[in-house]
Every structure is written in C-alpha cells, then in structure tokens.
C-alpha positions in Angstrom: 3.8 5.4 10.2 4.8 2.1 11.6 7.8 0.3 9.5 6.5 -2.9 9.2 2.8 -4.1 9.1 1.7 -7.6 9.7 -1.9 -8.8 8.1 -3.4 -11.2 9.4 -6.8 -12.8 8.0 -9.1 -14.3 10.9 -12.0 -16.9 11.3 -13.0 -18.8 14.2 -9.0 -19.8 15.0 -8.1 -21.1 18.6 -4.7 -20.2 17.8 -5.0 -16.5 16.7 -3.8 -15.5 20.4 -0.7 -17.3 19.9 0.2 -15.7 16.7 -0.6 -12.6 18.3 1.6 -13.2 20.7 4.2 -13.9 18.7 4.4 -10.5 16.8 4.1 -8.7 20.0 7.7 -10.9 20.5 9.3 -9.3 17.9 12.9 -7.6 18.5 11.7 -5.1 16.4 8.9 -3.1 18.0 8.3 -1.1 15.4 5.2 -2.5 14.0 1.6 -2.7 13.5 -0.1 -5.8 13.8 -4.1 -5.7 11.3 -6.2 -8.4 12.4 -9.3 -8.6 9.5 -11.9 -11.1 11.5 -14.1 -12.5 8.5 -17.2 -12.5 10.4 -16.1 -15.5 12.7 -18.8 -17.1 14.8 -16.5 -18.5 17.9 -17.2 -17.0 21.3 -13.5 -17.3 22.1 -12.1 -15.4 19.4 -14.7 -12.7 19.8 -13.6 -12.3 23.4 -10.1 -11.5 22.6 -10.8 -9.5 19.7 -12.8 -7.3 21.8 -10.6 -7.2 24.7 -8.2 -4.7 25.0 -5.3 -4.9 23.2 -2.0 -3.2 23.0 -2.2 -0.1 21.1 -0.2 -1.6 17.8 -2.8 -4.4 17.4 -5.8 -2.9 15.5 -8.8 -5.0 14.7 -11.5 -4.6 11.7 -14.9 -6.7 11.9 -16.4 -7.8 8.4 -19.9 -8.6 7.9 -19.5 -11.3 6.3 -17.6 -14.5 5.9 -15.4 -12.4 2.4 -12.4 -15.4 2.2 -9.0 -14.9 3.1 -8.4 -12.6 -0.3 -10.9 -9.9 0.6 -9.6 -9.8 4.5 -5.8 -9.3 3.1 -6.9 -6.9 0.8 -9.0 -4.9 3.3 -5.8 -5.2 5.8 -3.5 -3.7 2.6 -5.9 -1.0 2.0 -5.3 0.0 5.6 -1.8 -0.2 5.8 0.7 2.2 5.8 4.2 1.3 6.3 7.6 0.3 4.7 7.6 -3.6 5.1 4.1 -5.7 4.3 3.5 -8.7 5.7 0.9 -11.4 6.2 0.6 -13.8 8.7 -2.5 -16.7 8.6 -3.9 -17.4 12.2 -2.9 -20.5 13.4 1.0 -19.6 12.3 3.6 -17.9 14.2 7.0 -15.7 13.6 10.0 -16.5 15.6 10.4 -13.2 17.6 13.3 -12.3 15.6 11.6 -12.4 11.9 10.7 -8.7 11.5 14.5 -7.7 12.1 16.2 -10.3 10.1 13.7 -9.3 7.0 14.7 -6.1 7.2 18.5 -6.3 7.6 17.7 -8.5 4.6 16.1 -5.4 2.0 18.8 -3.1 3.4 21.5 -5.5 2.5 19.7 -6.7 -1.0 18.3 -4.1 -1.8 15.7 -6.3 -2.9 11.5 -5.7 -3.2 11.3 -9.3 -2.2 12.6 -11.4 0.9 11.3 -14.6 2.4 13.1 -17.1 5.2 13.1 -21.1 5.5 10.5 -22.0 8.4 9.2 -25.3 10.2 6.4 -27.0 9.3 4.4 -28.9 12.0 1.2 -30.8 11.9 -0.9 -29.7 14.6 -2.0 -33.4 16.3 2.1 -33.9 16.5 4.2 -31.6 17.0 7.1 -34.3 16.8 6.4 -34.3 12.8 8.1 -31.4 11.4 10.1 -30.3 9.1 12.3 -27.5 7.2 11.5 -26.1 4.6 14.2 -23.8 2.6 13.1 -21.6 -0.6 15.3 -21.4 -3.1 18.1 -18.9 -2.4 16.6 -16.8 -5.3 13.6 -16.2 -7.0 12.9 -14.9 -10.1 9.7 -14.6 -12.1 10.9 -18.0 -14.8 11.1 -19.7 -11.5 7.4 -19.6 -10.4 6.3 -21.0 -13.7 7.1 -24.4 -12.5 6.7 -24.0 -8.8 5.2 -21.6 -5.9 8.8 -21.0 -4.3 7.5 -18.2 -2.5 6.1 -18.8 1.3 3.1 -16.2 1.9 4.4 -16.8 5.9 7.7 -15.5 5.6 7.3 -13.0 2.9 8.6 -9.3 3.2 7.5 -7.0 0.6 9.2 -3.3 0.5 6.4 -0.9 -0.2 8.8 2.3 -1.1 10.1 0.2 -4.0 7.0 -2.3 -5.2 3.7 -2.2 -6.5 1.3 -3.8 -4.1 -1.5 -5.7 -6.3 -4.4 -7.4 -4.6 -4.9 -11.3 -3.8 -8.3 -12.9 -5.8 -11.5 -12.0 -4.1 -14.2 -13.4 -6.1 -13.6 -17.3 -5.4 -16.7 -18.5 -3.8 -16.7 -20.8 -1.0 -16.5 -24.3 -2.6 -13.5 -23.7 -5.5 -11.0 -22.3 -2.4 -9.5 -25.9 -2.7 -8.8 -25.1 -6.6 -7.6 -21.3 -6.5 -4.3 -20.2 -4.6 -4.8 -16.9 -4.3 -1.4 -17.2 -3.0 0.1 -18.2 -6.0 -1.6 -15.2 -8.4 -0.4 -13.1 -5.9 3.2 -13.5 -6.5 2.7 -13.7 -10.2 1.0 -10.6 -10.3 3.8 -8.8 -8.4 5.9 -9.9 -9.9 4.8 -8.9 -13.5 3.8 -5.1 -11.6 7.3 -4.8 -10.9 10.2 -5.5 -13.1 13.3 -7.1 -12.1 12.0 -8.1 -9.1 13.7 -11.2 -7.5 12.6 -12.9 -3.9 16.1 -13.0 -1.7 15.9 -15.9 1.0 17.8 -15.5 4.4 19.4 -18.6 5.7 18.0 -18.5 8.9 13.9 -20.0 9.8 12.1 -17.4 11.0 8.5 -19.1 11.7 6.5 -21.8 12.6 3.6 -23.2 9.5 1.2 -25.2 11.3 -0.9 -28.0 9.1 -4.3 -28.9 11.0 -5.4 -32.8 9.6 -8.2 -31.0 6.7 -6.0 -28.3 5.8 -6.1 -27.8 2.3 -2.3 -27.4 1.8 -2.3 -31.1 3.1 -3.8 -32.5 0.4 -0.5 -31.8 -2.2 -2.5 -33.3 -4.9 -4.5 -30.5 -4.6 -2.3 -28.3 -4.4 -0.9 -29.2 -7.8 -4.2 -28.7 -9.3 -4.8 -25.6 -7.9 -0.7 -24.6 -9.0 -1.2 -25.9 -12.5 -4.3 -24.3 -12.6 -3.3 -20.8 -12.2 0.4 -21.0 -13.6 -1.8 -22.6 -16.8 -4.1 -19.3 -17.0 -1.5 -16.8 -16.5 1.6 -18.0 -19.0 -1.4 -19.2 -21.5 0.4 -22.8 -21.4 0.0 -25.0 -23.9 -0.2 -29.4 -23.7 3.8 -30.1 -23.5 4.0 -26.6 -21.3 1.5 -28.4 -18.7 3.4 -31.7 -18.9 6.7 -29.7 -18.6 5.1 -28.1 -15.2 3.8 -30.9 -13.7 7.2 -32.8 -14.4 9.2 -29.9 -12.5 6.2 -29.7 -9.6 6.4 -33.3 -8.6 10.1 -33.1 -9.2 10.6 -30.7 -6.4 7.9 -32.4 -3.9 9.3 -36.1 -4.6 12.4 -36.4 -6.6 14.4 -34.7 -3.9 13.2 -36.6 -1.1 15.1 -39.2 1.2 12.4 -42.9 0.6 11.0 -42.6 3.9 10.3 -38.8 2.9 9.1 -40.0 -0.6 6.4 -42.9 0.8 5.7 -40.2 3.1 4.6 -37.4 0.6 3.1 -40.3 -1.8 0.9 -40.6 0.9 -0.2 -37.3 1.1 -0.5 -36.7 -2.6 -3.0 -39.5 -3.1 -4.8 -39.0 0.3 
C-alpha cells in the first residue's frame, strides 16, 4: 500500500506530462500516481498514456467523456493509501509537496491540510500570484467562501470519511456546479471536528488557460452561492450576507491595481 496517492483527472491536456513529471519529483517516493483519461481524443496524450511508464504511474481508460467528478471518483475507488490527493492536469506540485503535507498531519494531527501555491496564467507566465488559505479552516468558514484549494489538499484516509465529488452534472451546467466546493462540504459534515491546517510554505503551481472557467470569478460566485445556497438551506439576507463576505475576500483585500485587476475579471 503506497502512502500517498495522487488522482489525477485527464482530457486531451498538453500539459499532463509535466504534471507527471512533477510527482515523479517528489522527495517522497512513496507514492502512487492514478491517471483517469476521460475518453480524451488527442493523439499526444494517447501516446504517453500508452507508453511505458514507471511502475507507480497507473493509468485507467473510460469510455466516455464522464466529467472530472466521475474520473476522481473512479481514481478514489482505486486507491488505497494513507494520504489522498488530486491533482488537475495542466497543474503541478513543487517536488517537495508530498513531504511537507505529511510532516503537516503528523504534526496536527489533522484530517485536513492544504499549502499556499502560485497562480499563473498560461499565455504569461510573468502574471502570477500567491495565493495563501486561511491558516485554519473550519466548517462556519466555508459558508461564505471555498477556502479550501482542491490542488494542494491532503486528506488522511485512516482518520476521514472519503465522500464522492458530483457526477451527474451534464456537460453544459459544469460552469454552474463546483463539484469542488460540495466536496469539502460534504466532508466536512462526514467528519466531525474536522478543520483544514495550512502550511506556510507554496507547494504548487495553478495554471489558468484564457477560457478556463475559474477565470471568469463572476462565475465562480454563481456556481459558490449556488451550492453553499442548497446545502445550508439559505435564506434572502443569508445569500446577501454570503455574497457580501465572497466579494469581500476577492476585492476588499486587494491593493487598486489588484482591485481594477479582478473587477476585470469578475465582469469579463
């Protein structure tokens, strides 16, 4: 049984070799790297799926294009390890991620631990920035805001119930459903007590390509309203009191060249 397992969800990415790449960089070997290809059409990929990879990369072929919550949940089903991870592919870990997540449980004790990373845009890679979760989570936190980055998350399966991420979303509502978002509400309520513990130092690089969906933050607070609004039943002034605190975090904190920056995005 490896100790940690990293997920990662696959379809038609140029990239994918690099994030590979950058879990077979870790300073902790011990790992398994689950690559779920969601029936991707590009010759390239293909090729290196099919070529032969180190013995801790296993791949799994779907028949069809599922979405991103049916390949993570087909990659949890097959895992079997200590730490869970999940890794998009077009992102990558900084090769000592898996190490400082654990030293992170063992010295928290905690189900939950995620790291600050940089986020670049793809067509510049001189446009980046850092971006720091709150030290701690709790479960009252993430009814005003997703603190909780899906890239840098470690999740101790000895202590934590695993749920599943949203599978039926069909193809034209993945712009209005963060399966993301459910995920971590959902574990959380499955377990108890549990809190997400952030380590102080980035540990990964969150790439944006220019139609990315997590550009567009206006959509991303419609999706985040959306499902915070379905699970905690909230009423009118609950909404108002959640979109206050969402754009409070995304603008309210923001240096003005920052501000006209993400105004930019929100209405793009």
């Amino acid at each position: 049984m490896p100790l940690h397992t990293v997920i990662i969800p696959c379809y038609n990415s140029s990239y994918l070799p690099l994030s590979v790449f950058s879990l077979l960089s870790q300073t902790q070997a011990d790992l398994e790297v689950l690559i779920v290809d969601n029936f991707s059409s590009s010759p390239a990929v293909h090729s290196f799926l099919r070529a032969s990879l180190p013995n801790r990369v296993r791949v799994f072929f779907l028949t069809h294009n599922f979405g991103p919550g049916y390949a993570r949940n087909y990659g949890i089903r097959q895992a079997d390890c200590r730490y869970l991870h999940f890794l998009d592919d077009d992102d990558f870990l900084l090769p000592f991620h898996l190490e400082q997540s654990e030293a992170l449980h063992q010295s928290s004790a905690s189900r939950l631990t995620v790291s600050p990373y940089f986020r670049i845009f793809t067509n510049s890679l001189f446009s980046s920035k850092l971006i720091t979760p709150k030290p701690v989570v709790t479960y009252n936190d993430l009814r005003s805001y997703n603190h909780i980055p899906l890239l840098t998350a470690s999740i101790d399966t000895k202590i934590s119930r695993v749920p599943f991420f949203i599978e039926d979303v069909p193809k034209q509502q993945y712009l209005t459903r963060p399966e993301d978002y459910l995920f971590w509400l959902d574990l959380f309520r499955a377990n108890h007590a549990t809190v997400a513990v952030t380590s102080k130092k980035p540990s990964a690089i969150y790439s944006i390509r220019h139609n990315q969906r997590s550009r567009n933050k206006y959509q991303a607070y419609r999706r985040s309203l959306q499902v915070a609004s379905s699970h905690y039943g909230f009423n009118y002034f609950q909404k108002l009191s959640f979109s206050f605190n969402y754009f409070s975090h995304h603008l309210l904190s923001k240096s003005p060249s920052e501000l006209f920056s993400n105004l930019s995005l929100i209405f793009s």
